[in-house]
TIRO-2110 file (N, C-alpha, C; in Angstrom, 1 decimal):
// TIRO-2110
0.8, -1.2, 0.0, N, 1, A
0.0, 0.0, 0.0, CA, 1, A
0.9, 1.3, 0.0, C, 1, A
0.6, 1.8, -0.8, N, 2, A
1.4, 3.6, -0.6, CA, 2, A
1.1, 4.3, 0.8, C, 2, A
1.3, 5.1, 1.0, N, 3, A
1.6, 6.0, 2.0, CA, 3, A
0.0, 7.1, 2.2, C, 3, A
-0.7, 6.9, 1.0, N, 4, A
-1.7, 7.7, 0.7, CA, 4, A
-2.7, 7.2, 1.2, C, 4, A
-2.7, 5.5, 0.3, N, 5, A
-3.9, 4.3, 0.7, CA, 5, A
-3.7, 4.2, 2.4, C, 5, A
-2.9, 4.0, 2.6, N, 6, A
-2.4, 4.2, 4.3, CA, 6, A
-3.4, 5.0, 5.2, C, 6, A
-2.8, 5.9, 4.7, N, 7, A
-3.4, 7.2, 5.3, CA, 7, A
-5.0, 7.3, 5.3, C, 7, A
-5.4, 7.1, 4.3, N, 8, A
-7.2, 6.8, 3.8, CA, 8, A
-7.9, 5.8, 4.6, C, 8, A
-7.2, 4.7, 4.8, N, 9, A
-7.4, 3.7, 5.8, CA, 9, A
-7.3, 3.7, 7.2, C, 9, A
-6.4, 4.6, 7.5, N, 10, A
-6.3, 5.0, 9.0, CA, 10, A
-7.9, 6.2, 9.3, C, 10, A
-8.4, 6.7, 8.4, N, 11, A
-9.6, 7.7, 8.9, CA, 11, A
-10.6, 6.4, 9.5, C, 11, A
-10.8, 4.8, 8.8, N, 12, A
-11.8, 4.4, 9.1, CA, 12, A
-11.7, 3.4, 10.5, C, 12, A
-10.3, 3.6, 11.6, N, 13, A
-10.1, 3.0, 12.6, CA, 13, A
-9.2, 4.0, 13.6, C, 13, A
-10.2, 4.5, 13.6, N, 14, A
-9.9, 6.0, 14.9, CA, 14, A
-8.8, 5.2, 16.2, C, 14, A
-7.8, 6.0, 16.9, N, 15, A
-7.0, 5.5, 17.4, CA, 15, A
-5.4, 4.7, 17.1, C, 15, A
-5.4, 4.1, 15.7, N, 16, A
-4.6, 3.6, 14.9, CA, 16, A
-3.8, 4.6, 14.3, C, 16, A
-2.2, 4.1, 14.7, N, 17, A
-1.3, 5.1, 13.8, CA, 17, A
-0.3, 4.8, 12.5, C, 17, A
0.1, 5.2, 12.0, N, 18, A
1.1, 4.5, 11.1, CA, 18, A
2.6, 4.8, 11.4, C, 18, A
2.8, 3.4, 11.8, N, 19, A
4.7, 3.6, 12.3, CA, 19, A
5.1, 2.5, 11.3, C, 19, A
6.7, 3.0, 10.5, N, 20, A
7.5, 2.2, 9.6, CA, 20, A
6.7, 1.5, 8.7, C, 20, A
6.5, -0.2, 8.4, N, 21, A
5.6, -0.8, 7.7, CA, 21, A
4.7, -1.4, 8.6, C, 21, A
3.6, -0.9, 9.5, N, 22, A
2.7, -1.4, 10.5, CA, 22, A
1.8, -0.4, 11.0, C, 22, A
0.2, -0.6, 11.3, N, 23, A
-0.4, 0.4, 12.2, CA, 23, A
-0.6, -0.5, 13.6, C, 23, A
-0.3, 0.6, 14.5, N, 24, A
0.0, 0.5, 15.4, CA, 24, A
-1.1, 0.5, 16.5, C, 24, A
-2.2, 0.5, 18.0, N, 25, A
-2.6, 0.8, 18.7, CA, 25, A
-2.1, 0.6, 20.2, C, 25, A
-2.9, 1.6, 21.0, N, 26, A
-2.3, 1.2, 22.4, CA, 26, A
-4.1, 1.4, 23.2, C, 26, A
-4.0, 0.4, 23.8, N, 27, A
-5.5, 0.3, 24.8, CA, 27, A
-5.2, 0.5, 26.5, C, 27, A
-5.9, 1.5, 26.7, N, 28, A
-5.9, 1.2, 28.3, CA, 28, A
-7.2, 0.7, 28.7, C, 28, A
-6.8, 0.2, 29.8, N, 29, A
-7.6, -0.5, 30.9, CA, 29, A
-8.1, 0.1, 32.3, C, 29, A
-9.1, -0.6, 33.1, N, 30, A
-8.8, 0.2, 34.5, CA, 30, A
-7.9, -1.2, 35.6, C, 30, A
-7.8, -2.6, 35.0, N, 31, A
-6.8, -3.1, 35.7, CA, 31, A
-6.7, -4.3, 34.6, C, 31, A
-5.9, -5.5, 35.2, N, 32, A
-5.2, -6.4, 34.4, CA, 32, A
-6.2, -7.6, 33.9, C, 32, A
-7.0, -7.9, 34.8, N, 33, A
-8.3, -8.8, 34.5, CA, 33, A
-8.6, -7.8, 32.8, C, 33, A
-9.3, -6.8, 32.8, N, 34, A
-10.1, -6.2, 31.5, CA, 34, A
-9.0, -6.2, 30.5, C, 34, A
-7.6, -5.9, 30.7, N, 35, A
-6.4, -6.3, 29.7, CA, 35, A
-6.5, -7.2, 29.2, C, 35, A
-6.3, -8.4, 29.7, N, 36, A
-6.5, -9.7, 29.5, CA, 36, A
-7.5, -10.0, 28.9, C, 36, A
-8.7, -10.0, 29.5, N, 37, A
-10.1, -10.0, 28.5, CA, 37, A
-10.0, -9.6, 27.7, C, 37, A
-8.9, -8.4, 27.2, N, 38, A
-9.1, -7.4, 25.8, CA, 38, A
-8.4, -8.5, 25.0, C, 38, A
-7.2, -8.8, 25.6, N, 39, A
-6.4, -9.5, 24.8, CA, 39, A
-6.8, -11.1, 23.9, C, 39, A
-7.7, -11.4, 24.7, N, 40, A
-8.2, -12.7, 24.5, CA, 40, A
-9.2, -12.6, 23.4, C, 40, A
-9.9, -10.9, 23.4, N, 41, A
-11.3, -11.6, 22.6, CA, 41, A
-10.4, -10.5, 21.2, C, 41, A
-9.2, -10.1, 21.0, N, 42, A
-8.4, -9.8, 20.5, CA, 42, A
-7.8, -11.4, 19.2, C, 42, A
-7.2, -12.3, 20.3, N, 43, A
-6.4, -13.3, 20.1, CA, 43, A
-7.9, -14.7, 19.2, C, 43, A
-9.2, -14.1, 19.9, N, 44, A
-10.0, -14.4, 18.8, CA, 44, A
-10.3, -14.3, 17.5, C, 44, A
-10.3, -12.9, 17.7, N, 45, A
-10.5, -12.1, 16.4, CA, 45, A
-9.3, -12.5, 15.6, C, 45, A
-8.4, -12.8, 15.6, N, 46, A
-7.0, -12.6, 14.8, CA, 46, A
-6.9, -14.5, 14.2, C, 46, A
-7.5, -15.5, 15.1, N, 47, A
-7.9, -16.7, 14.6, CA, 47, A
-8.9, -16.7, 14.0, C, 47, A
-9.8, -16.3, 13.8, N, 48, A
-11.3, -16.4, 13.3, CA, 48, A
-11.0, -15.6, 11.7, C, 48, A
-9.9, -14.8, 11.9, N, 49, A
-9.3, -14.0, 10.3, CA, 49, A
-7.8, -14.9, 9.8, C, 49, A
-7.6, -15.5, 10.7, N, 50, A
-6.2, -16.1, 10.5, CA, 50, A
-5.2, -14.9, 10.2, C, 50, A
-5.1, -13.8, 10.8, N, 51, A
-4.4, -12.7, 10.8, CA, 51, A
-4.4, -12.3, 12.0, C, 51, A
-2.3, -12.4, 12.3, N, 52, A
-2.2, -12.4, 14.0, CA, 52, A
-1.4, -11.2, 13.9, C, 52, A
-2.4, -10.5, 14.6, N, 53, A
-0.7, -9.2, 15.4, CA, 53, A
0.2, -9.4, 16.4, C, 53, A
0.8, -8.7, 16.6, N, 54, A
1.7, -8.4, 17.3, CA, 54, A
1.2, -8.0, 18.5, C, 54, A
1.5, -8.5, 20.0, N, 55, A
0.3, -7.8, 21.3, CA, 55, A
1.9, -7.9, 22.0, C, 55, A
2.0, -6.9, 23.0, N, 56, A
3.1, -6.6, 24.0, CA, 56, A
1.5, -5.9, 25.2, C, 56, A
2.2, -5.9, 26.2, N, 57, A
0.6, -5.7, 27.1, CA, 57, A
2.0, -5.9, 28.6, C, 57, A
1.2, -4.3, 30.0, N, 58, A
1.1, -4.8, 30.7, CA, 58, A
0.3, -4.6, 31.9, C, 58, A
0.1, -4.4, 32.9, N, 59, A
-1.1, -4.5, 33.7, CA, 59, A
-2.3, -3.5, 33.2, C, 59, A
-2.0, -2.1, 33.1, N, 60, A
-3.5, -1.5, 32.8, CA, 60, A
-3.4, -1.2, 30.9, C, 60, A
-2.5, -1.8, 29.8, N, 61, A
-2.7, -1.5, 28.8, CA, 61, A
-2.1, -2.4, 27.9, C, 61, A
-2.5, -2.5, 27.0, N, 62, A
-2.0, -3.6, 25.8, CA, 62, A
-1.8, -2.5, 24.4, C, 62, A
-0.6, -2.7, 23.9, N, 63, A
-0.1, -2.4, 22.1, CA, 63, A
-0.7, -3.5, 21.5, C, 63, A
-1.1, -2.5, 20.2, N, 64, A
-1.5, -3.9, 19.1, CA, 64, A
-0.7, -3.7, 17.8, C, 64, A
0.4, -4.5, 17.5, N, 65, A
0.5, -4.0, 16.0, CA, 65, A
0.0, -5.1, 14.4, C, 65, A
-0.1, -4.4, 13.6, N, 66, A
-0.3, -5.4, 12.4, CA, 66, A
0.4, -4.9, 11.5, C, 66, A
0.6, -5.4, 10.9, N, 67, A
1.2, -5.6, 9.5, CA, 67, A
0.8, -6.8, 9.0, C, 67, A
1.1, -7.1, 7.7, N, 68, A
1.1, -8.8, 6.7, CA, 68, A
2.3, -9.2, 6.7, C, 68, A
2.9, -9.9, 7.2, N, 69, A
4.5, -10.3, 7.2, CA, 69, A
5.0, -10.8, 6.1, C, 69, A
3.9, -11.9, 5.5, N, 70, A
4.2, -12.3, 3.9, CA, 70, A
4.4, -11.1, 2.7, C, 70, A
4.0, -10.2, 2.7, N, 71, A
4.2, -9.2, 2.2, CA, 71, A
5.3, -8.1, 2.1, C, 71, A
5.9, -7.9, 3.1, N, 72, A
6.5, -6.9, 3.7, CA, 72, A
6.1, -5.6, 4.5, C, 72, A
4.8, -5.5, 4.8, N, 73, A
4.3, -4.3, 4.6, CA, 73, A
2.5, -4.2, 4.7, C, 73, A
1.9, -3.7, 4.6, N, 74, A
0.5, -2.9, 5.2, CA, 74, A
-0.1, -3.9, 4.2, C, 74, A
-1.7, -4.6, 4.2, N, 75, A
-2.5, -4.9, 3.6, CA, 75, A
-4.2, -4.0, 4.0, C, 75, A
-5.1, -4.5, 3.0, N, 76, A
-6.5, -4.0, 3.6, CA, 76, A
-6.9, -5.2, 4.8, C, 76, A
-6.4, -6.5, 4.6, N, 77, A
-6.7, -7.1, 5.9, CA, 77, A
-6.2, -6.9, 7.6, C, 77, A
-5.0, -5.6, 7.4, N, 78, A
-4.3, -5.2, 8.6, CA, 78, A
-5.6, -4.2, 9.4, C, 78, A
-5.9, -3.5, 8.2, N, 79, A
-7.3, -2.7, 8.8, CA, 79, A
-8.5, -3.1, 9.1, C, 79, A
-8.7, -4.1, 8.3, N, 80, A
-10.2, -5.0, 8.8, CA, 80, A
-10.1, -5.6, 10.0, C, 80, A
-8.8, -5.9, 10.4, N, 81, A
-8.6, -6.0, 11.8, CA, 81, A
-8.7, -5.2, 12.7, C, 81, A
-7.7, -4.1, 12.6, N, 82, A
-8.3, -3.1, 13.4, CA, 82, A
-9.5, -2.7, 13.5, C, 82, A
-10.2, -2.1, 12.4, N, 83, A
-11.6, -2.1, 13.1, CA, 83, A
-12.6, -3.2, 13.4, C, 83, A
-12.4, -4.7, 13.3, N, 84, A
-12.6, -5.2, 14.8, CA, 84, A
-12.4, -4.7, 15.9, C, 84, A
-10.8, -4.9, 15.9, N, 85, A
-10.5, -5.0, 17.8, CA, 85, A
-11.0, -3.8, 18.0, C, 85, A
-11.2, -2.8, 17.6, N, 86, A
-11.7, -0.9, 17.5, CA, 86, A
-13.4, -1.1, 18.2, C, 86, A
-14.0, -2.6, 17.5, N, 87, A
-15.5, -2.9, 17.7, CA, 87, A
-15.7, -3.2, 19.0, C, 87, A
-14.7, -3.9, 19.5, N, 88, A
-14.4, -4.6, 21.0, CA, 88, A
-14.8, -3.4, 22.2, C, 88, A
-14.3, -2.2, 21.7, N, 89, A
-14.6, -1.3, 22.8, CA, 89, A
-16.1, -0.2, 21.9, C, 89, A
-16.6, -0.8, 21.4, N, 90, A
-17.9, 0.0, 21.2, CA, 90, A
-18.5, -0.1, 22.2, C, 90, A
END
């Protein structure tokens, strides 16, 4: 994806940023139980698409990153993810 298509895609998953070849998010929590739950129904989402990100997490917050690794670089399925996990906190 160019840098444009990037960009265009980031309007439709508020929170999400673009670092290097990856969008990026960071979630807080109010303690480590709801992290955890985030991360889990997270680690769903990413089986149920067979597209896994990247989770680093610790007690009141979790990073998410995606990228397509087969690729090198950003796909439309990095975003369709995001706005899942984005749905999780609706």
């Amino acid at each position: 994806m160019t840098d444009e298509e990037v960009e265009s895609m980031l309007t439709n998953v508020p929170g999400w940023k673009h670092e290097d070849k990856e969008i990026v998010a960071t979630f807080s929590f109010k303690n480590y139980y709801q992290t955890v739950s985030f991360i889990n129904a997270v680690a769903w989402i990413a089986n149920r698409e067979d597209h896994h990100p990247d989770i680093s997490f610790g007690y009141k917050s979790c990073t998410i990153r995606y990228s397509t690794h087969s690729i090198g670089g950003l796909s439309e399925n990095d975003f369709i993810c995001a706005a899942k996990i984005n749905a999780l906190q609706a």
